[in-house]
C-alpha positions, 0 to 999 in steps of 0.5 A: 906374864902372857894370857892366852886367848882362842879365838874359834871361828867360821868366819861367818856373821860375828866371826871376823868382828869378834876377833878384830873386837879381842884384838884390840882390847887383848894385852900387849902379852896376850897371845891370840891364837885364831882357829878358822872351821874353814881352814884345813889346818885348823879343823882337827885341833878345833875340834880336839878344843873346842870338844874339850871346852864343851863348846858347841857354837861358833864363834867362841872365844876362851881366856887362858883355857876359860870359856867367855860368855860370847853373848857379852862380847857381841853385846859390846862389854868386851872392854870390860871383860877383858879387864877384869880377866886380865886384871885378876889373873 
């Protein structure tokens, strides 16, 4: 079964490093979904989402329509993160 990963950047300071980090330690099933503040595209559907999640700060990231702690992902403890998410959903 895939997991769902939103990734919510503006691609400054650990944006693109948050999404290469979440990439490489996503699931093979995992769908990555990126939405960039800067890309004209993505600027409603961010908003409706992330107002939604109660996010309020970029970069952010959920798993399956639960916010991450982002803090721990840019303290290095993605790994582990990711594999308990994906291990008890």
């Amino acid at each position: 079964m895939s997991k769902n990963i939103e990734i919510f950047t503006d691609r400054l300071k650990f944006g693109d490093e948050i999404i290469n980090k979440v990439s490489e330690y996503a699931c093979s099933k995992c769908v990555i979904t990126v939405y960039d503040i800067n890309n004209a595209d993505d600027t409603n559907e961010m908003h409706i989402k992330t107002n939604a999640y109660g996010i309020n700060k970029l970069p952010a990231v959920t798993f399956d329509g639960k916010v991450v702690n982002i803090e721990m992902l840019k303290g290095g403890h993605i790994r582990n993160i990711f594999q308990h998410l994906i291990g008890r959903s």
